[in-house]
LUMZASE-911265 format. One line per field, with one value per residue (C-alpha): x, y negated, z. Coordinates in steps of 0.05 Angstrom, whole numbers. Layout:
<recs>
c1 c(X,...)
c2 c(Y,...)
c3 c(Z,...)
</recs>
This chain:
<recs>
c1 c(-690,-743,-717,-738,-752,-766,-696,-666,-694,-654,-599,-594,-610,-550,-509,-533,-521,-454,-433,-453,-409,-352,-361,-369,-305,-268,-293,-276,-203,-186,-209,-164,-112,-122,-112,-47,-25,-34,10,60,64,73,131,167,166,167,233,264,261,336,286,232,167,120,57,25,65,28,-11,-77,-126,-82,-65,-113,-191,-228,-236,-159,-133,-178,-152,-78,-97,-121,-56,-11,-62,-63,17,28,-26,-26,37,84,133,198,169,164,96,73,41,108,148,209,204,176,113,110,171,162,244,275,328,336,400,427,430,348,303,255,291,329,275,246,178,111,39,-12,-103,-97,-174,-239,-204,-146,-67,-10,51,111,192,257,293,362,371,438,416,370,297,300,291,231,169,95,47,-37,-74,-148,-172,-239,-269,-278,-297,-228,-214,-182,-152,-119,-170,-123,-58,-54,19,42,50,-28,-27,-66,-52,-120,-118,-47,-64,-116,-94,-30,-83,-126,-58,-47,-107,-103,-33,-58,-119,-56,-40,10,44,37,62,120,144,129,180,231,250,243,294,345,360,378,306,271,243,206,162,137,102,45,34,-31,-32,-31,-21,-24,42,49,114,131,109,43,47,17,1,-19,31,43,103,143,145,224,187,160,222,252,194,206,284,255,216,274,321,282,288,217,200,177,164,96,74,6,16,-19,-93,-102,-131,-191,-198,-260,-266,-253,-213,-152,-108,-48,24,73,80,39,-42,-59,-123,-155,-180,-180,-168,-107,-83,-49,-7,-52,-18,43,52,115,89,71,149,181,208,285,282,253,283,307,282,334)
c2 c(-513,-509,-501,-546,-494,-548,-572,-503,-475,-526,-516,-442,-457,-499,-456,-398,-439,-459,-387,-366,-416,-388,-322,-349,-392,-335,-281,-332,-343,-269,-263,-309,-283,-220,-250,-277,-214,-168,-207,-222,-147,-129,-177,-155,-83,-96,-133,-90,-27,-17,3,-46,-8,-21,-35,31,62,27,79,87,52,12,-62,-61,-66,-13,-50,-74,6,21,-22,-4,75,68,37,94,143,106,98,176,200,142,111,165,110,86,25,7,22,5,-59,-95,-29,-74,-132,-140,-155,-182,-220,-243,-222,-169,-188,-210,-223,-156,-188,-214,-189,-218,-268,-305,-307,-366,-335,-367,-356,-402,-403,-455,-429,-391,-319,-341,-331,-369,-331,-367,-345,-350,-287,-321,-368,-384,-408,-463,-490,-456,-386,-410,-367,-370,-321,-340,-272,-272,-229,-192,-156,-73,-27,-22,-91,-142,-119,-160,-168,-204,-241,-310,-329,-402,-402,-394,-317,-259,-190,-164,-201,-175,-101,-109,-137,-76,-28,-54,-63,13,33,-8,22,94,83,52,116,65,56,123,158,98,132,205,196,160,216,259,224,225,307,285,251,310,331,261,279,331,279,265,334,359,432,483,457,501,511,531,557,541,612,599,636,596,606,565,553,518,472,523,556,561,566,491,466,503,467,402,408,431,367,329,366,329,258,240,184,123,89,124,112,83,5,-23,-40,16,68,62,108,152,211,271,240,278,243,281,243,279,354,329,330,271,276,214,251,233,163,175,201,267,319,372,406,410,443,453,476,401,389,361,433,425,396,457,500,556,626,664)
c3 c(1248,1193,1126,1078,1019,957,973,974,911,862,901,888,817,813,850,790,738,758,782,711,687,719,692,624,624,667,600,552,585,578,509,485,534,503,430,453,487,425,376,426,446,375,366,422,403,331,348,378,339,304,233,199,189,137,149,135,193,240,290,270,326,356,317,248,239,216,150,145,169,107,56,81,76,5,-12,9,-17,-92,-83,-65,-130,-183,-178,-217,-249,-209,-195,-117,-90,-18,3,46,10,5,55,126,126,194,189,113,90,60,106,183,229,247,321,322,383,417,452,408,350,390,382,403,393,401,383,323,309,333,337,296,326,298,315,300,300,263,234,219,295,271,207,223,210,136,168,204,201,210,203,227,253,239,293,302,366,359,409,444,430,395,326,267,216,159,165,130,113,103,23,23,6,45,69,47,-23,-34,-16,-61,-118,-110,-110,-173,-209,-190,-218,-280,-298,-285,-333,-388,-427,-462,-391,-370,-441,-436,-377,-391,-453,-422,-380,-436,-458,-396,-386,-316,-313,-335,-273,-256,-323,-280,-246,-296,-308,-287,-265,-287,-354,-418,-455,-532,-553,-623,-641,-616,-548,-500,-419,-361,-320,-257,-221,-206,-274,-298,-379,-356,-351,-413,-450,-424,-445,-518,-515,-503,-549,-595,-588,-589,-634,-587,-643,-645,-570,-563,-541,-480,-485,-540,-518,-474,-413,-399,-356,-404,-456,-486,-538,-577,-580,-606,-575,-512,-502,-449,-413,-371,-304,-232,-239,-283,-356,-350,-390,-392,-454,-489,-552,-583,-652,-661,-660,-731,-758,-767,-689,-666,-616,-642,-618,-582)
</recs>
């Protein structure tokens, strides 16, 4: 039979075309498979650990970006340096992030959170669930997952909750407002002194000190000494013998930070350096005379 070979050409074309097709629509199925998979895997073993876990404890690799594992980094690492105050630091530090409450049924897993996931955009997951099921609609939740495509796959890029607010523009608004208070000697003395003024608090002051930090005796001796120094602590307990005047603490907004700086108040030198104002000197000769400690 002689084969007609004008016919057969388009044919094959078509048969190309439409086997490329395939492959396209099968690629494009498992990448939004894959979408689907990773938030619903993180539920179900996010649900079923007996602890919530904030969402820097998150192995690295495995769930963020590159970008988003940054930003979450820099907030534990400007929480563990910078914040010295009592304050809670930690982006999701005292609710779940991925359930959005400080509190869940103590009988919620996997199954009975009604939880779905759907595509509701071009790489965007809408995972949806209930942390109270015996509560009703009011203790519904929905969470949309902006994804991005790495090198070993799909990884959350931002999370967009329902009240219009953002992971990323929540970690970073924490962080600036961790870097603003650090570079606030008025916030930083405010604290510094009002542990001076608990003897049970004294150890917290130690906190802002910068080591080793030079120490003046009211007799004008003065040494470097470092955290572990029992004189530190004999100082600090001086300091607070004294009931420092907090009437004469600089006020938020006064004092502008530069790298170098060192401002006196009271018996204590503060100096603005790595990002922060620190005590890099206390001197107890500064102390008002009949408050003294007395030389023993």
């Amino acid at each position: 039979m002689k084969i007609n070979k004008k016919r057969l050409l388009p044919f094959g074309a078509v048969l190309l075309v439409l086997a490329i097709a395939g492959l396209l629509a099968d690629k494009a199925w498992s990448e939004k498979q894959q979408q689907l998979d990773l938030i619903t895997d993180f539920y179900r073993d996010h649900l079923a650990r007996p602890d919530s876990r904030l969402a820097s404890q998150l192995p690295p690799g495995t769930f963020y970006s590159k970008q988003l594992e940054t930003l979450v980094d820099a907030n534990s690492q400007l929480c563990y340096s910078l914040s010295r105050g009592d304050d809670v630091c930690g982006y999701g530090a005292d609710v779940d992030v991925f359930l959005q409450t400080q509190e869940a049924s103590p009988t919620l897993d996997f199954d009975r959170s009604s939880f779905k996931v759907s595509r509701v955009g071009e790489n965007i997951v809408e995972a949806s669930f209930n942390v109270y099921p015996d509560m009703g609609t009011a203790y519904d939740r929905q969470i949309r997952y902006v994804l991005v495509e790495e090198d070993d796959g799909w990884r959350v890029d931002d999370m967009l909750f329902s009240d219009g607010r953002s992971m990323r523009q929540e970690i970073q608004q924490e962080n600036d407002a961790i870097l603003s208070r650090a570079r606030d000697l008025g916030d930083t003395a405010g604290w510094v002194f009002n542990y001076l003024g608990n003897e049970e608090m004294l150890d917290r002051a130690v906190r802002f000190i910068a080591f080793p930090v030079k120490v003046c005796d009211q007799y004008g001796a003065c040494a470097a000494m470092k955290r572990d120094d029992p004189r530190l602590l004999q100082a600090l307990d001086a300091l607070a013998d004294s009931k420092p005047d907090t009437s004469i603490l600089p006020k938020p907004g006064d004092v502008q930070a530069s790298d170098g700086k060192v401002v006196s108040v009271s018996a204590l030198d503060f100096t603005f350096q790595n990002r922060a104002w620190w005590v890099s000197r206390i001197d107890l000769r500064r102390l008002p005379p009949l408050l003294a400690p007395r030389h023993e």
